[in-house]
C-alpha positions, 0 to 999 in steps of 0.5 A, spaced: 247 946 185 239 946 185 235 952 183 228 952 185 222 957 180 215 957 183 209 959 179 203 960 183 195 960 184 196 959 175 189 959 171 190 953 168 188 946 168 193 942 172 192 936 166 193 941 161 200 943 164 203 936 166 202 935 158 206 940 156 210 938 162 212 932 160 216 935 154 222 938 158 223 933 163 229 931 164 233 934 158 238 940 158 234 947 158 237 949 152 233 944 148 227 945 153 226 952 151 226 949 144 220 945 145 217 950 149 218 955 143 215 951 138 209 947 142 202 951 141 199 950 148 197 956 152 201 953 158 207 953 154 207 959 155 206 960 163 212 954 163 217 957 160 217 963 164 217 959 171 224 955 167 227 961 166 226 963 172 229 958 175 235 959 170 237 965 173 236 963 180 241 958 178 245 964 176 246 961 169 242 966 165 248 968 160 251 961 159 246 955 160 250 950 159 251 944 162 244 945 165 239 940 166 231 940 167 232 935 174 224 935 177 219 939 174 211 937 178 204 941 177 199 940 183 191 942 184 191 950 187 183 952 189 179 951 185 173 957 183 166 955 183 162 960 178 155 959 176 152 959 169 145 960 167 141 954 167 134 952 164 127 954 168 131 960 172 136 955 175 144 956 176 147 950 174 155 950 177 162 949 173 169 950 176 175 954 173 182 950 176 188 953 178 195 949 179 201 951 182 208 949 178 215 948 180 221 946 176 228 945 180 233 945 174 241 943 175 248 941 173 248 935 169 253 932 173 250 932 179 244 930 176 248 923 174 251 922 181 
């Protein structure tokens, strides 16, 4: 059985998360959440509250045993555009990005098959 957690319209760079991302990808959620405790990122975070939500949606929030990360992907979101002051009066633009994550976790036995 698959459970799905969604985390969207974040404020973090979606680079900056698929770092962390590749951490926990395809490893048993007890020691993903391992991972993410000790990794100092700002996203870890964001990461592991979307991970524990797809563990209660699994239904497993007391006994995660045999639970496994099966998927987990970030994608672009908008993006806001912002204007800095420049020299001569000017504007000079930067972006501040957004992402939307999604991690699917699920036995382990029907990850094998």
């Amino acid at each position: 059985m698959e459970a799905v957690a969604k985390t969207k319209f974040a404020r973090y760079a979606p680079r900056k998360v698929n770092q962390v991302l590749q951490l926990i990808r395809n490893k048993p959620v007890q020691k993903a959440f391992d991972a993410l405790s000790f990794t100092p990122k700002g996203s870890a975070e964001l990461i592991e509250k979307t991970l524990k939500s797809a563990v209660a949606n699994a239904g497993r929030l007391k006994n995660m045993e045999n639970l496994k990360v099966l998927k987990c992907w970030v994608g672009c979101g908008p993006t806001l555009k912002r204007m800095r002051p420049g020299p001569m009066g000017r504007g000079m633009p930067y972006k501040r990005k957004m992402c939307h994550l999604t991690i699917v976790v699920g036995d382990e036995v029907t990850a094998a098959k």
